[in-house]
C-alpha positions in Angstrom: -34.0 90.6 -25.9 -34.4 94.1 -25.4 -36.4 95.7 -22.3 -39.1 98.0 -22.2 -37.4 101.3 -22.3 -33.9 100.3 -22.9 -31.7 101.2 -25.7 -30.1 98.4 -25.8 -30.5 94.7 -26.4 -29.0 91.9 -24.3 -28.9 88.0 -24.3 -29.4 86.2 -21.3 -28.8 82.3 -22.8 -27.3 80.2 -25.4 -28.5 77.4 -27.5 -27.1 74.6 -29.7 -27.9 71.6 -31.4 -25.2 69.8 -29.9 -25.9 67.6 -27.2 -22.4 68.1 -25.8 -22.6 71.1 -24.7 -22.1 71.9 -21.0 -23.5 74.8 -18.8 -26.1 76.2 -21.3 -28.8 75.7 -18.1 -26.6 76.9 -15.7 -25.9 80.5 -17.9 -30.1 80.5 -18.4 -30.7 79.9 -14.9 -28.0 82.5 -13.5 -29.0 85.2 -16.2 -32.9 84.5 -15.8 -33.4 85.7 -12.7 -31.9 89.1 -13.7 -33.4 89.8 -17.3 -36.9 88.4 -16.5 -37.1 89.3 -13.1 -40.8 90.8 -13.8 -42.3 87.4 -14.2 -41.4 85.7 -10.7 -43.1 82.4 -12.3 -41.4 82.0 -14.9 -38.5 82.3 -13.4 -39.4 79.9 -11.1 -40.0 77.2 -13.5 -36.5 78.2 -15.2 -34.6 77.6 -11.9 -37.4 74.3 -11.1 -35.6 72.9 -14.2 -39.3 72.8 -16.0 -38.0 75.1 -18.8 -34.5 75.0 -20.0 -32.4 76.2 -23.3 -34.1 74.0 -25.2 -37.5 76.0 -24.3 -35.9 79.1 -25.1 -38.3 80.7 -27.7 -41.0 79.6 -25.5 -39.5 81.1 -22.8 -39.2 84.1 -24.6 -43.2 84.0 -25.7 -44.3 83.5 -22.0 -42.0 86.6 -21.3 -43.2 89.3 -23.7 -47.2 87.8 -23.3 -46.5 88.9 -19.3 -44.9 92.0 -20.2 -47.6 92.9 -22.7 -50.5 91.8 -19.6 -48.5 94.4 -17.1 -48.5 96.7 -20.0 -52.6 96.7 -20.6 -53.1 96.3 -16.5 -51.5 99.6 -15.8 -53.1 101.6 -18.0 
């Protein structure tokens, strides 16, 4: 994902098919609050556990509709 005037692109949470794999909440949660600090509510439903990996493209979606809302509101 790659912020509104940055050069470069980051990731801020894993995914896999596996259901064995351990901490991929924990890394969305902990890196959420940084990278999509702009939307307090989504954030909050990240760390309320009512989004989690597995909502990640959604996630993204309800990130970049915000941003593009802030984006039309200031101008």
């Amino acid at each position: 994902m790659r912020k509104k005037n940055s050069n470069i692109a980051y990731f801020f949470a894993y995914t896999s098919p596996s259901r064995s794999v351990f901490n991929l909440n924990h890394i969305l949660k902990k890196t959420a609050s940084w990278y999509l600090s702009e939307d307090k509510d989504l954030v909050d439903k990240i760390m309320n556990k009512q989004l989690t990996h597995k909502n990640l493209e959604e996630i993204i979606t309800m990130y970049n509709d915000f941003m593009e809302k802030q984006k039309g509101g200031a101008e």
